[in-house]
matplotlib code that plots the C-alpha trace (Angstrom):
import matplotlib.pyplot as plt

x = [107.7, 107.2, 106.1, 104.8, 100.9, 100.5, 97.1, 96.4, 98.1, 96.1, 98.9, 102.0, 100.0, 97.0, 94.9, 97.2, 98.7, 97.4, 97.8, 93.0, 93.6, 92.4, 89.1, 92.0, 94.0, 91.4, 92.2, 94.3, 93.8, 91.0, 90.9, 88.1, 88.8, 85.6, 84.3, 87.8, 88.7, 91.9, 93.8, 97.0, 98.3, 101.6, 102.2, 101.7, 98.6, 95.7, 93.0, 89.1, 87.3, 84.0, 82.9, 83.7, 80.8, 83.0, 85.5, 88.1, 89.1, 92.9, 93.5, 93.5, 89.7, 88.7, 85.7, 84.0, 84.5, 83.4, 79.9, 79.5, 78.1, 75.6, 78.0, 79.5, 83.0, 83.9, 86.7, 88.0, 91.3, 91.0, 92.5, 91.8, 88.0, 86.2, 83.4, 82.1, 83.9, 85.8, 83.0, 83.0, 79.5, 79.2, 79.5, 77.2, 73.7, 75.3, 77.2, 73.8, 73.5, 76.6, 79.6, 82.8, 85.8, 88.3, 91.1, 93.9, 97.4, 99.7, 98.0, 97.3, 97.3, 95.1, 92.6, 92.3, 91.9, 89.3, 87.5, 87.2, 86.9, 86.9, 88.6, 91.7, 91.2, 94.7, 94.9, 96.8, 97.6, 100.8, 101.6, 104.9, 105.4, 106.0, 102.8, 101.0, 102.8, 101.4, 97.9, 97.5, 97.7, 94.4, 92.2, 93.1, 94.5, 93.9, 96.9, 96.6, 98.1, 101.4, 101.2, 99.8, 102.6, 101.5, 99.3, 98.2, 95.4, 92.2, 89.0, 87.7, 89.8, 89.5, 85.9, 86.0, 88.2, 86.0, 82.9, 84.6, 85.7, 82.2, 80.5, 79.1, 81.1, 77.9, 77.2, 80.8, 80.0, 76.8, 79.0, 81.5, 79.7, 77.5, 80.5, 82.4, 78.6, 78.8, 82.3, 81.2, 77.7, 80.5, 82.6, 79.5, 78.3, 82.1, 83.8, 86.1, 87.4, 89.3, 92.9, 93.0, 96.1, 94.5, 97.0, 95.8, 98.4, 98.6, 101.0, 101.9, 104.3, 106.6, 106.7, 104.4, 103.8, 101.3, 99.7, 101.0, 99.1, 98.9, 97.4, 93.5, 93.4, 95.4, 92.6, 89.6, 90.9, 91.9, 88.7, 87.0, 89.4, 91.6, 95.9, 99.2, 101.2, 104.3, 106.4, 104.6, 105.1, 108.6, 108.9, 109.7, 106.9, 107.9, 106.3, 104.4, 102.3, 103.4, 106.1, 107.4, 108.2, 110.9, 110.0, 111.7, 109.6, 105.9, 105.4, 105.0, 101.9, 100.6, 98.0, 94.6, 93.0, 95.2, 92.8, 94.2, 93.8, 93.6, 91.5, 89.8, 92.5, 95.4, 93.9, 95.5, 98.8, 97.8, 96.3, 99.7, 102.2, 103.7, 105.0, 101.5, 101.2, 103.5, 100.8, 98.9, 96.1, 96.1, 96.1, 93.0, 91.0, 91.4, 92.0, 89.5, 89.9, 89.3, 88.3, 88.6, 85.5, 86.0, 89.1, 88.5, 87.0, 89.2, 91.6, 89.8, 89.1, 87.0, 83.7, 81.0, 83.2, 84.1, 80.6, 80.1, 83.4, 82.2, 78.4, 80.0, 83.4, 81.5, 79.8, 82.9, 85.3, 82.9, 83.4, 87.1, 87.3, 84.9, 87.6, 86.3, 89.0, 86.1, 83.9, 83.8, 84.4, 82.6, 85.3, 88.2, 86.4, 85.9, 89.3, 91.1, 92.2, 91.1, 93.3]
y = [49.9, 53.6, 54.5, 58.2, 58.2, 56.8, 57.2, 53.6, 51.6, 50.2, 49.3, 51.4, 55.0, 56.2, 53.8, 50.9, 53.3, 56.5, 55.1, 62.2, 65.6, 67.5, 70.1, 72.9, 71.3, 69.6, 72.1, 74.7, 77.4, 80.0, 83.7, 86.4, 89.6, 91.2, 88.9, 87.4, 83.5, 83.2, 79.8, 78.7, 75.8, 73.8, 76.0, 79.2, 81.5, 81.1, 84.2, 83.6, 86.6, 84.9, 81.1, 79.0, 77.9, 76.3, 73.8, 71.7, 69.0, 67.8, 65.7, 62.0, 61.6, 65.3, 64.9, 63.1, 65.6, 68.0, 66.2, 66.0, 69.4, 68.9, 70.3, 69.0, 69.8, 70.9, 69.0, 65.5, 64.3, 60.7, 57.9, 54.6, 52.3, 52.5, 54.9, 57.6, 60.5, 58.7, 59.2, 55.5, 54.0, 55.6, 59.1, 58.4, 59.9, 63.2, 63.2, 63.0, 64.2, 66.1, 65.4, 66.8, 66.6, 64.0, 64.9, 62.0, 61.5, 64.6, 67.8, 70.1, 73.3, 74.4, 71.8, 73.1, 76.7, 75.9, 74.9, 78.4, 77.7, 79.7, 77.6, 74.4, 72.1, 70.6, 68.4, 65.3, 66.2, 65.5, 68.8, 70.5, 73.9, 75.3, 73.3, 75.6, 78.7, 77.7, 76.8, 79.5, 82.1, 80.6, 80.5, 80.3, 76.9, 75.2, 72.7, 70.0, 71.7, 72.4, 69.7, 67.2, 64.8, 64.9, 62.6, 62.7, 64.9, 63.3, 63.0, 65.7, 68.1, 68.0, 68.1, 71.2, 73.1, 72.9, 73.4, 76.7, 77.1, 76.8, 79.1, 75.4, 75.7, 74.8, 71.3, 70.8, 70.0, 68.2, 66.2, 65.5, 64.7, 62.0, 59.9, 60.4, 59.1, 55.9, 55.0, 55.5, 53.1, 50.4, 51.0, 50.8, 47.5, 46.2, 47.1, 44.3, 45.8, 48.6, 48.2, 45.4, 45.4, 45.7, 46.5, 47.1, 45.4, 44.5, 42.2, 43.6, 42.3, 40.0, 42.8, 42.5, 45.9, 48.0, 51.1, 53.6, 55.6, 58.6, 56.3, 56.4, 52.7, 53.0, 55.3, 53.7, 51.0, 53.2, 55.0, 51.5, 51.1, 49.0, 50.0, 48.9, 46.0, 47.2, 45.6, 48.0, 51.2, 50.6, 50.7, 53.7, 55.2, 55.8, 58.9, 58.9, 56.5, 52.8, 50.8, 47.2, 44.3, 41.5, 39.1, 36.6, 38.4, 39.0, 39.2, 42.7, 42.6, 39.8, 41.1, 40.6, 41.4, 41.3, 43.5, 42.4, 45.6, 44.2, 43.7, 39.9, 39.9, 39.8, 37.8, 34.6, 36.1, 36.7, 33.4, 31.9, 33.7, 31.4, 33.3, 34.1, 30.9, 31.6, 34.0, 33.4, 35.7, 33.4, 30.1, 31.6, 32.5, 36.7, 38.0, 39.6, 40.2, 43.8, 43.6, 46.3, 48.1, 48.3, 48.5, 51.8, 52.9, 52.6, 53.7, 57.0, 57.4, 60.4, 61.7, 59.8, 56.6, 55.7, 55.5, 52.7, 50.8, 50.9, 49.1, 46.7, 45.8, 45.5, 42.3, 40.5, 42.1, 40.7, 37.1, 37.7, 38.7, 36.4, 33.9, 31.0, 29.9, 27.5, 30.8, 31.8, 35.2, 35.4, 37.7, 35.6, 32.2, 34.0, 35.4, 31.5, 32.9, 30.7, 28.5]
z = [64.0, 64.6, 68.2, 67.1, 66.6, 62.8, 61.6, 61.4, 63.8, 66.4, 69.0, 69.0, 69.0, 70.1, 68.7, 70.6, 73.0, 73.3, 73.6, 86.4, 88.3, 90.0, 88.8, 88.7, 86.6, 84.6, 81.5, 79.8, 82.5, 80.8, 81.9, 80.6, 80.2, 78.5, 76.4, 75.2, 76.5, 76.8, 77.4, 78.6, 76.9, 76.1, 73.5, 75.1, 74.9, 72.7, 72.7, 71.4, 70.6, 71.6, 71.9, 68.6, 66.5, 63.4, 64.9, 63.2, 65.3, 64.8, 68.3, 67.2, 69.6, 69.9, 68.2, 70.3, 72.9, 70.3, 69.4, 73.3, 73.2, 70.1, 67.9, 64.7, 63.5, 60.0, 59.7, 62.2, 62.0, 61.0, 62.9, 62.2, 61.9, 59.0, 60.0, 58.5, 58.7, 61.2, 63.9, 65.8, 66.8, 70.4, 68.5, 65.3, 67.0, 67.9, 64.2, 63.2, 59.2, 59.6, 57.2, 58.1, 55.7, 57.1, 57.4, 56.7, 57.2, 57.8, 58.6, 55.3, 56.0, 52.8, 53.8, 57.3, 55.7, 53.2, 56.2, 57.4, 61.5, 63.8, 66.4, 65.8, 68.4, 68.9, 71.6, 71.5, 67.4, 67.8, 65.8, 66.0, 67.5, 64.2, 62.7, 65.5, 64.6, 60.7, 61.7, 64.3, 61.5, 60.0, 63.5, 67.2, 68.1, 71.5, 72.9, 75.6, 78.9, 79.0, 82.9, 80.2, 77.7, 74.1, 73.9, 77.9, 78.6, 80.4, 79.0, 81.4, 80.7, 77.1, 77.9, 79.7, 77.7, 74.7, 76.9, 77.7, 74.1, 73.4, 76.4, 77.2, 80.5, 82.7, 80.2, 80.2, 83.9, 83.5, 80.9, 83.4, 86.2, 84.3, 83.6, 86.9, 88.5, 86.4, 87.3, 91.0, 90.7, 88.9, 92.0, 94.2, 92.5, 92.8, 96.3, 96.3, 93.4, 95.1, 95.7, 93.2, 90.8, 86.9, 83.5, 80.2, 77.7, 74.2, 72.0, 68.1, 66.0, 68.0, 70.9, 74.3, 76.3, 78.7, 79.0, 82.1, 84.3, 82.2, 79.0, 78.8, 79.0, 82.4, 83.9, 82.6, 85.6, 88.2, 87.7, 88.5, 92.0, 90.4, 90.4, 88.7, 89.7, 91.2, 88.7, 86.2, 88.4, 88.4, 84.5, 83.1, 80.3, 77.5, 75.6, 78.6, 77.9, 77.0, 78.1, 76.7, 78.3, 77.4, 75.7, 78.4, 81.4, 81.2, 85.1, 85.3, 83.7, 86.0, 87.8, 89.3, 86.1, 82.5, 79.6, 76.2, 74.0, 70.7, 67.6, 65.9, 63.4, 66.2, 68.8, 67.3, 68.1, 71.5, 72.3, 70.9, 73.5, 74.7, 78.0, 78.7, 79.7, 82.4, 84.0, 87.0, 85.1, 82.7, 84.8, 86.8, 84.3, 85.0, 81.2, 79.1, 75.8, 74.2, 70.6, 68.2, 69.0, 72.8, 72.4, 70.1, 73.1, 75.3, 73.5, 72.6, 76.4, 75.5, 77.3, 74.5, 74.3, 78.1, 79.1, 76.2, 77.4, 81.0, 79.8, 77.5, 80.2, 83.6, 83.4, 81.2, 84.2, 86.9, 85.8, 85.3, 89.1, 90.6, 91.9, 89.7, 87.4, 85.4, 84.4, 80.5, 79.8, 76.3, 74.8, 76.0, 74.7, 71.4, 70.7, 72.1, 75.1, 77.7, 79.4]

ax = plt.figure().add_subplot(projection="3d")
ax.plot(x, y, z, "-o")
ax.set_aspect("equal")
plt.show()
């Protein structure tokens, strides 16, 4: 079981683990001088001669934040979800007719060149220093912040370094702004919500864990008032991100409201944990079940896809939390996961 980001593993990367700020530290700081942009990253100092117009998107969801701004990539980095080019439902209307090369597995350097950009969008990769060195010899390469762990940059950050990237720093706002509005009407709608404890977890392969603060998962709750247990605060993340549980103690992840991040195919294994049975969460009725396309959307945490999660997860979430063990949340019913 390799806890790296493999390309198709739903659960134990970014797809199952990829796995908040503030404004001024929201991206890779950007300076101007003339009409240069020049960014401050993890690896150091990328310099762009003038805004990119042919990106190739290597971070595991970049593209999304990418198409955000009306513009298609040359080349996406494919994760996992058979869509084409491996642009997910929320993302097909600004794909459009577009069709990027995907790029699969390791990166290839030759691929990435044939694509002739003009700008490598990095973020959460995963690439090596030295795979930087190598790929910033064939166009400028933009990092996550160097305040950010690999795979830990926020969706608004990502979405305003490539508005800048893009001299789209005025929509980068606009984009920003619209989703930050819709998590406040959700919190507006939900006021009893605040302060509540909510974890996102998942169960692969024998092993039970949940996302951390700095996952995408994480924030999509906090971003709805909701916060960690304390038993989950006082794990230690692992590649910032993730941690796992014992298999003998699942009350960490017994809060007010338990999100199983999973996909159709693995729900059986969820509904047969047996410690889960142990919950309170469980007992009252306060689970909801994630299937592969939310989950996808949760787990890409990007600008296009959170705004789709947030539709799709507020009414299931609302009869999780409404205090009435006997309510049916459709997802949980479907994937067996009702007491």
């Amino acid at each position: 079981m390799t806890l790296t980001r493999p390309p198709r593993q739903p659960l134990l990367s970014r797809r199952g683990f990829l796995a908040a700020g503030t404004a001024a530290l929201a991206a890779p700081a950007v300076r101007a001088q003339g009409s240069e942009l020049r960014f401050t990253h993890a690896f150091g100092e990328t310099v762009l001669p003038r805004p990119a117009e042919r990106i190739v998107s290597l971070g595991y969801n970049t593209q999304d934040t990418v198409l955000a701004f009306g513009v298609a990539p040359v080349g996406i980095r494919y994760w996992y979800g058979d869509y084409p080019h491996g642009v997910w439902p929320w993302a097909q209307k600004q794909l459009g007719d577009a069709e990027p090369a995907l790029i699969t597995g390791e990166v290839s350097m030759e691929t990435v060149a044939s694509l002739n950009p003009d700008l490598i969008f990095a973020s959460g990769s995963g690439i090596s220093e030295a795979e930087y060195a190598l790929l910033s010899q064939i166009a400028p390469v933009l990092m996550q912040g160097a305040e950010y762990s690999t795979y830990g940059a926020p969706w608004h950050a990502e979405t305003r370094t490539i508005g800048r990237a893009l001299g789209m720093e005025d929509r980068a706002e606009e984009l920003v702004t619209g989703v930050e509005d819709a998590f406040a009407d959700v919190r507006g709608r939900h006021p009893d919500w605040e302060g509540r404890t909510a974890v996102a977890a998942w169960h692969d392969g024998g092993q039970t864990g949940a996302f951390m603060a700095e996952d995408t998962r994480a924030r999509f709750l906090s971003q709805m008032g909701f916060v960690p247990t304390e038993g989950l605060k006082a794990m230690t993340a692992i590649d910032g991100f993730y941690t796992t549980l014992s298999p003998e103690d699942l009350t960490p992840i017994d809060a007010d409201l338990l999100i199983w991040i999973s996909s159709d195919d693995r729900a059986p294994d969820i509904a047969n944990l047996a410690m889960r049975r142990t919950l309170n969460a469980w007992a009252e009725g306060r689970e909801v079940f994630a299937d592969e396309l939310l989950g996808g959307a949760l787990s890409f945490g990007s600008v296009l896809s959170l705004p789709y999660a947030l539709a799709e997860m507020e009414a299931p979430i609302a009869l999780a939390m409404d205090g009435d063990p006997s309510t049916v949340v459709p997802s949980s019913e479907k994937a067996g996961l009702l007491p």
